[in-house]
N, C-alpha and C positions, 0 to 999 in steps of 0.2 A: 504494500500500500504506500504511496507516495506520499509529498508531507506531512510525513511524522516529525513530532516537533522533539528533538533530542536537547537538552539539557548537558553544556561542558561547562563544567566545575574546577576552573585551575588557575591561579593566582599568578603564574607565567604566562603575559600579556602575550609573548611570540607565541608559544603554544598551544594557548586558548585561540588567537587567528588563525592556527593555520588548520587546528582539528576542525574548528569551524568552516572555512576555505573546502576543506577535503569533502564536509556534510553536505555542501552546497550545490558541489559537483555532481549529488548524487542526488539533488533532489530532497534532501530535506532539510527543515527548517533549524536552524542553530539557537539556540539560546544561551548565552556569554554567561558566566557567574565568575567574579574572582574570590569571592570570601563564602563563607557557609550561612553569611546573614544571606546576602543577594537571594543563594542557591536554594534556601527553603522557601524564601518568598517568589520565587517562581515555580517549586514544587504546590506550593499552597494554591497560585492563584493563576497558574496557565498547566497544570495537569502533565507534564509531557510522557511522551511516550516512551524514551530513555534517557540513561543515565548515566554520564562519561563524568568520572571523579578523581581527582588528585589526590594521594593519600594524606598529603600535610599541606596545609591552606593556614591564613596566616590568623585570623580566628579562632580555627579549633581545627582536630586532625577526620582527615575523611571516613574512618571508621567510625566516632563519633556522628558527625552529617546523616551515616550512613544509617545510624540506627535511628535518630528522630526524621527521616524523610520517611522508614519502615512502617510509621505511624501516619503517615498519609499516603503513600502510592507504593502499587506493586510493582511499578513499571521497573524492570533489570537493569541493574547498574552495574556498570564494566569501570573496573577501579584499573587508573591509570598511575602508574608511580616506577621513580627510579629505584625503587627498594626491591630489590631482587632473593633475599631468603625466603626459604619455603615457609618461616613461622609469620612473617610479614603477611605473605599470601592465604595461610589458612587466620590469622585475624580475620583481614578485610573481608572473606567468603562469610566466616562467621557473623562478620556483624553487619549481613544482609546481603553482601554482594554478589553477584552473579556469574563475573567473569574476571580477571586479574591480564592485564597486560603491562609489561615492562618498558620503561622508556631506556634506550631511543627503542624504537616502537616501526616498525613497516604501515605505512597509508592502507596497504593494499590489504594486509591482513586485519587492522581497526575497520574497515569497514564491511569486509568478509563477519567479521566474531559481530557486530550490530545489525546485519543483516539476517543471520544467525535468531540471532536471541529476540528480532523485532518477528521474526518469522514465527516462532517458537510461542508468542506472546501473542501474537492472533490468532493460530492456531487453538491451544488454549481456551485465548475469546471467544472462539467460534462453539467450540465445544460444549464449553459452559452456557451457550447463549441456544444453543442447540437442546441442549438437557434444559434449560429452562421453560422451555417453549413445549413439555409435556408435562401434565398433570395426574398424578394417578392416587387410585385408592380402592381399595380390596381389587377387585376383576376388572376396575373400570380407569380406562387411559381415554385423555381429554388433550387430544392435540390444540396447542394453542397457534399456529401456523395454520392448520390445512384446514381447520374449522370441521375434525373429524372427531367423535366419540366413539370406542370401540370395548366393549365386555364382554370379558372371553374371550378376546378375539374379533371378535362378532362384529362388523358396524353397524351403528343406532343411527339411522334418519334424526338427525333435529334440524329444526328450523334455528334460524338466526336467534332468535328471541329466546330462544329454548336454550339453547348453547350456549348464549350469555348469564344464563338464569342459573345455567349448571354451573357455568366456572365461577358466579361472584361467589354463591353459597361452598364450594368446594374450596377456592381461595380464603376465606376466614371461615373454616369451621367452628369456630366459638361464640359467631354470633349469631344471633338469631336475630333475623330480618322482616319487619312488617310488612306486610302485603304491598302497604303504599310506599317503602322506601325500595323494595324489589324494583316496585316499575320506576318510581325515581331515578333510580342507578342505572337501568337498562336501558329504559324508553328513553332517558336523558330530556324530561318535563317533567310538569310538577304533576302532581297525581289528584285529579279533579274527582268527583262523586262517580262510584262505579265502574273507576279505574283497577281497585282493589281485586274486584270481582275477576278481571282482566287475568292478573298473575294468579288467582286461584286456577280457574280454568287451564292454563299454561303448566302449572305445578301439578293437576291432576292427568294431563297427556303425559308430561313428561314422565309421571312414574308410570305410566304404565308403559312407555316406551324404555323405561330400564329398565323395569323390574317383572317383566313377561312368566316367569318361574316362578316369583315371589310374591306370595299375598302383603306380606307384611312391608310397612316405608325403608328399605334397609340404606335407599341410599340418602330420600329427603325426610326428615321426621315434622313433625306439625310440634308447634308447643302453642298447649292452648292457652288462648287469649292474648297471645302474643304475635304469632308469627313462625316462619320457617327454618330450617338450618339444616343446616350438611349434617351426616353423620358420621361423627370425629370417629369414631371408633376403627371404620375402614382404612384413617390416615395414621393408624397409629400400627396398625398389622404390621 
């Protein structure tokens, strides 16, 4: 992915220019830090996507940096230092870092090891953002992408409404939802006289469309005088 914003953290104005210089060439965007104040306040308030760090900054030392940036972003940080022992190098790893390269340092191979790890880190994203986008609970998987429900296996016909009705009450299982705040959330208006009736109707298709085997409510339970809710129990298997 092209302009990704990298983050170099080095208090040697020549080599903060020219890692930067080198970022540039490639298409992504530099962001300069010489001290560990600058460097968190761009971790803080522009996000970026990596992180090139000098071991000793004239502030505080980059293993430090290292662990209070660990407390706002995961994005991988490639510690760059003329300190060459291997106890030097398993510090920095330890105190968050990702990658350890030695100065003087090859262009070719710093942006090889960031392409690497920026790779490695969408990847990852993708992943993650992949596993979020399914919802499940006992037999019952609720694609949140394809706008597919499937138990057992099986896929359930819902309508739009239907599908939205599933995932809000599946999404907070703890609460339990008014008739009139159902269609609130769903229909996105305000819930006029006989509206209510509306999300009854919908809640009673709906179970019978999961629950074809089952007399009993196993996936939406009623609590009376109140309203509806998921039932926790199947997210807790």
């Amino acid at each position: 992915m092209a302009n990704e914003k990298i983050l170099v953290v080095d208090d040697d104005s020549a080599i903060n220019k020219l890692v930067c210089s080198y970022l540039e060439k490639e298409s992504y965007i530099p962001l300069p830090a010489h001290t560990g104040a600058e460097a968190m306040s761009i971790v803080i308030n522009q996000n970026p996507h990596l992180i090139i760090l000098d071991v000793m900054l004239p502030d505080t030392e980059g293993t430090a940096l290292s662990l209070d940036i660990r407390k706002y972003s995961n994005a991988p940080i490639l510690f760059l230092s003329a300190k060459t022992q291997e106890i030097d190098k398993i510090i920095a790893l330890s105190a968050g870092g990702d990658d350890y390269i030695t100065k003087p340092f090859m262009p070719g191979e710093l942006i090889a090891r960031i392409k690497a790890h920026l790779r490695r880190q969408n990847t990852l994203y993708a992943q993650s953002r992949a596993a979020s986008q399914i919802l499940e609970a006992g037999d019952m998987k609720l694609d949140l992408e394809s706008h597919e429900c499937h138990i057992r296996g099986n896929e359930v016909n819902l309508t739009s409404k239907e599908f939205d009705i599933l995932k809000l009450l599946i999404e907070h299982p703890r609460k339990v939802f008014p008739a009139a705040q159902i269609f609130e959330s769903v229909w996105k208006t305000s819930c006029m006289e006989n509206d209510s009736k509306t999300v009854m109707v919908y809640i009673s298709t709906l179970r019978k469309k999961l629950e074809p085997y089952d007399d009993s409510p196993s996936y939406i339970t009623s609590v009376r005088g109140v309203g509806y809710k998921f039932n926790q129990t199947l997210l807790e298997d």
